[in-house]
N, C-alpha and C positions, 0 to 999 in steps of 0.2 A: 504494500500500500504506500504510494504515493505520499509526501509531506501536504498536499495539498488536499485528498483526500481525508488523512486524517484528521488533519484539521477540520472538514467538511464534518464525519463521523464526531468528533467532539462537537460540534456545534448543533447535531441533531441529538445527541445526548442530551445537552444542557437544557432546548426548546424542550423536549419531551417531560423532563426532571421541572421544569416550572411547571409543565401543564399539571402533569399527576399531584405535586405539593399544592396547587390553587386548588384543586379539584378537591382534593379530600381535606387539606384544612388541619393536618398536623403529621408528626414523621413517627412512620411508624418505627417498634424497636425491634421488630423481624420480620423479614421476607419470607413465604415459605411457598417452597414451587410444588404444585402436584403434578406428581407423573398420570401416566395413562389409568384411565378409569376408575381414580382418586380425588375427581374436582368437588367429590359433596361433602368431603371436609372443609372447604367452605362455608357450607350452609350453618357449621357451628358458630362463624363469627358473627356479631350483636354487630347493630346500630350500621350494617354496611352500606359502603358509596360501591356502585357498581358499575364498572367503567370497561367496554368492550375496547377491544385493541385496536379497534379501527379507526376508535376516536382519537388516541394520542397520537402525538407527530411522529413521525415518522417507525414508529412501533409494529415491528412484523405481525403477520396473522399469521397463526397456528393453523396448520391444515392437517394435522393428523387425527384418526378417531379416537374418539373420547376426552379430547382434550375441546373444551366448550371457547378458549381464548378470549379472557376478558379477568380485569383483574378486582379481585374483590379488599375492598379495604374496611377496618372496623377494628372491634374489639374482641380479645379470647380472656375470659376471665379478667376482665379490666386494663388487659396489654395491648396496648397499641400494634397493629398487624396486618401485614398487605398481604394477600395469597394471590401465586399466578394460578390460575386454574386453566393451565392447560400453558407446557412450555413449547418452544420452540428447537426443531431436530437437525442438524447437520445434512440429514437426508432427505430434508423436506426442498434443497437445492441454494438456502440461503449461506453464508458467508460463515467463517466461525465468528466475525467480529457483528456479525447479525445476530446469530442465535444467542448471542451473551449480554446483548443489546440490553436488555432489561436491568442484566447483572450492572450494568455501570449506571444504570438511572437509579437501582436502590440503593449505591452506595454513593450518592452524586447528593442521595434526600438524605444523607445521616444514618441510613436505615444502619441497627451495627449487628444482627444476626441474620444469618443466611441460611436456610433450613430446606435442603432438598429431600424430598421423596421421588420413588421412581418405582416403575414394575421392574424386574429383571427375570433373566434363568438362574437356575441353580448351576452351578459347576460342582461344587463340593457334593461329592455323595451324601451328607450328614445332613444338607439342606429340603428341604419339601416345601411342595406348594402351597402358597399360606403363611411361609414363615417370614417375619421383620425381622431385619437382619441392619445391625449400627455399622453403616459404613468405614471404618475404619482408616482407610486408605484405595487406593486406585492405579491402576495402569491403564494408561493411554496408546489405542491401538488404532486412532482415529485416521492417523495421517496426519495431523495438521494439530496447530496450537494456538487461540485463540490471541497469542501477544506477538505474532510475527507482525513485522512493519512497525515505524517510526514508535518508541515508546514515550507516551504521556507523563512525566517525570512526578507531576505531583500528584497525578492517581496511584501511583506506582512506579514500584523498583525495576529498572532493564533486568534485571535476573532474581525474580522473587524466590526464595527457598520455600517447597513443597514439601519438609521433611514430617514438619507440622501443622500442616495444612487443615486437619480437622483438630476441630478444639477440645483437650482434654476434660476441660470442667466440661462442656457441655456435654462431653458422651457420657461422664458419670453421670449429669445430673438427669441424660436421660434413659438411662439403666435403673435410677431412682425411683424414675415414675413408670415406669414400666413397671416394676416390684410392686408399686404402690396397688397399680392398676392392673394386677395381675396378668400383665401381655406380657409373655415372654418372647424376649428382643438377644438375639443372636451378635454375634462379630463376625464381619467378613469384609474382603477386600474385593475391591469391584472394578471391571476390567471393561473399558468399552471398546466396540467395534463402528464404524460410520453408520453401517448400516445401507439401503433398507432391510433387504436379505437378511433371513437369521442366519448364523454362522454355521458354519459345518461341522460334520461331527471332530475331524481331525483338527481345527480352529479350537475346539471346546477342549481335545486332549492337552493341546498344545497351554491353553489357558492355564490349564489345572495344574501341568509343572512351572509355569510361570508362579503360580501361588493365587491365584484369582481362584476368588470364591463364587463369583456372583458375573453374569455377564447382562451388561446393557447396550444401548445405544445414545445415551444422552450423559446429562450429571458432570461429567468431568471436565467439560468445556466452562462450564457455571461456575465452578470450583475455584480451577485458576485465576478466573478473572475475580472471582471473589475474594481469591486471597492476594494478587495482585492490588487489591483495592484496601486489604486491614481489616475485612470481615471477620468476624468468628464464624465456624462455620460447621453444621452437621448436617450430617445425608442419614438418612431411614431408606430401606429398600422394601420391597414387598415381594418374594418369590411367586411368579405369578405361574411358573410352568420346570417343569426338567428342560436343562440346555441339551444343545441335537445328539446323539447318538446315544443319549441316555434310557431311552425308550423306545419301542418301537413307533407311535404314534407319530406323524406332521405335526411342527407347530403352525399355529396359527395368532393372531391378533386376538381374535374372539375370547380365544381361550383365557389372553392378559386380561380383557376385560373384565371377563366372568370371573376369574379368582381376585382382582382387585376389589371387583362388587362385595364380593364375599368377604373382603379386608378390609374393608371400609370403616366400620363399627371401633374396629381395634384400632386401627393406626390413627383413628380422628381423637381416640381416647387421649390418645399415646402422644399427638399433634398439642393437643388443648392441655394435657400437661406439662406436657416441656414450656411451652409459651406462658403459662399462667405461672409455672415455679422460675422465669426469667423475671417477672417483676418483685421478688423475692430476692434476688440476687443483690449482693451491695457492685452501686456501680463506682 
C-alpha cells in the first residue's frame, strides 16, 4: 500500500470512528465480535443503538451466512459494549486492511477490550462439537498480514510483539466465570486458513503437528491489529464440527450454524460475564 493510500485508509478510519462515537453517545469498554451463527448474543445487550454497516462511512458489508452485519451498541450488566454481529472474512474478496477495518475504529473510540468469538473445527482429538475453547494463542496460515505497507506510528509499533498477544488477567478472569456459570471452557491454540474451502484432510494433519488445536478462517487478522493498536485482548471459540479427515461425513456451513445455534445459550452466558466482571476490574 501506497503512502498515499494509506493515508486515504486512515482518513476513512477516522470519518467512520466520528460517525459510530456521534451515533451512540459514549465509548464503549469492549468490543466483542460474533463469529458465524452467534449474533443473538447481542440481543443480551440493554438500552441498544443499532447501527447496520451500510450506514457508517466507508465500513465493509459482511456477506457471509449468518452473520446479520450491523453493529449493536449498549449495555451488558451496566458495561459499556459494542458487538459486531457479524464480522468480516478474508475470503469474502476484501483486503486484510478491510477486514480489520472495524479493529482500528474500536480502538480509534478508546474502546480498551477486544473480545472475539468464532465457530471453528476441532483438530485436537480431545475437542467435540459444542465445546468453548479460550483461545490461547494462534498460527497464521493466511498468507498475508494485516500490517504490510506504510506503518501508522502512533497507532502502532512497525514490529508489534505477538508473544502476549492475548491477555493473561482476562483468560483467568474468564475461566472464573465460566466456573461460576458452570460452562466448561477448554485451552487451545487456533490456526487459520484464508479460506473459502474447508481445509483438507492432510492440511488438518499437518495443523495438529504444528500444535493447532482449533482451525478457523477468520480471528487472527483482528488480533494483530488489535494488539498493534494496545488492546487487551480475548478470543472464545465455539467447536462447531470435527476438522476434514476426522470423520467420515462433508462438512458443511449448515452444520457451523446448527451447532453455534445450539451454543448460543452458553457462550452469551459466558459473553455477559466476562463483560459485566470487567467493570469490577480496578482500572
Amino acid at each position: 500500500m501506497s503512502k498515499e493510500r494509506s493515508a486515504e485508509y486512515r482518513q476513512h478510519v477516522e470519518e467512520a470512528t466520528v460517525f459510530v462515537s456521534r451515533s451512540v453517545g459514549f465509548v464503549p469498554r469492549a468490543a466483542v465480535v460474533l463469529g458465524s451463527g452467534l449474533g443473538s448474543v447481542a440481543e443480551a445487550i440493554e438500552n441498544p443503538v443499532v447501527i447496520p454497516y451500510g450506514e457508517i462511512p466507508h465500513w465493509p458489508l459482511s456477506t457471509a451466512p449468518g452473520h446479520k452485519g450491523r453493529l449493536v451498541a449498549g449495555y451488558l450488566k451496566g458495561v459499556p459494549v459494542v458487538a459486531m454481529q457479524g464480522r468480516l472474512h478474508y475470503y469474502e474478496g476484501y483486503s486484510m486492511r478491510e477486514i480489520t477495518f472495524p479493529v482500528r475504529v474500536f480502538g480509534g473510540w478508546g474502546t480498551e477490550v477486544f473480545f472475539a468469538t468464532n465457530a471453528s473445527g476441532g483438530v485436537h482429538y480431545g475437542l467435540l462439537p459444542g465445546d468453548l475453547v479460550l483461545v490461547v494463542d494462534h498460527i497464521n496460515l493466511m498468507g498475508a498480514n494485516p500490517l504490510f505497507g506504510p506503518n501508522e506510528d502512533d497507532w502502532g509499533p512497525r514490529f508489534p510483539d505477538m508473544t502476549l498477544a492475548y491477555d493473561k488477567k482476562l483468560m483467568a478472569l474468564a475461566e472464573e466465570v465460566a466456573l461460576r456459570e458452570s460452562v466448561n471452557l477448554k485451552r487451545g491454540v487456533y490456526i487459520a486458513f484464508a479460506g473459502p474451502s474447508f481445509e483438507t484432510s492432510a492440511e488438518i494433519r499437518m495443523a495438529r503437528v504444528l500444535g493447532a488445536d482449533l482451525v478457523g478462517m477468520s480471528t487472527v487478522p483482528e488480533i494483530i491489529v488489535a494488539r498493534h493498536m494496545g488492546m487487551r485482548i480475548l478470543a472464545v471459540s465455539c467447536v462447531a464440527n470435527y476438522a476434514a479427515g476426522m470423520t467420515e461425513s462433508p462438512l458443511t456451513h449448515q452444520e457451523v450454524l446448527d451447532e453455534m445455534g445450539r451454543a448460543a445459550d452458553r457462550l452469551t452466558r459466558l459473553v455477559v460475564g466476562i463483560v459485566a466482571s470487567l467493570g469490577e476490574e480496578g482500572r
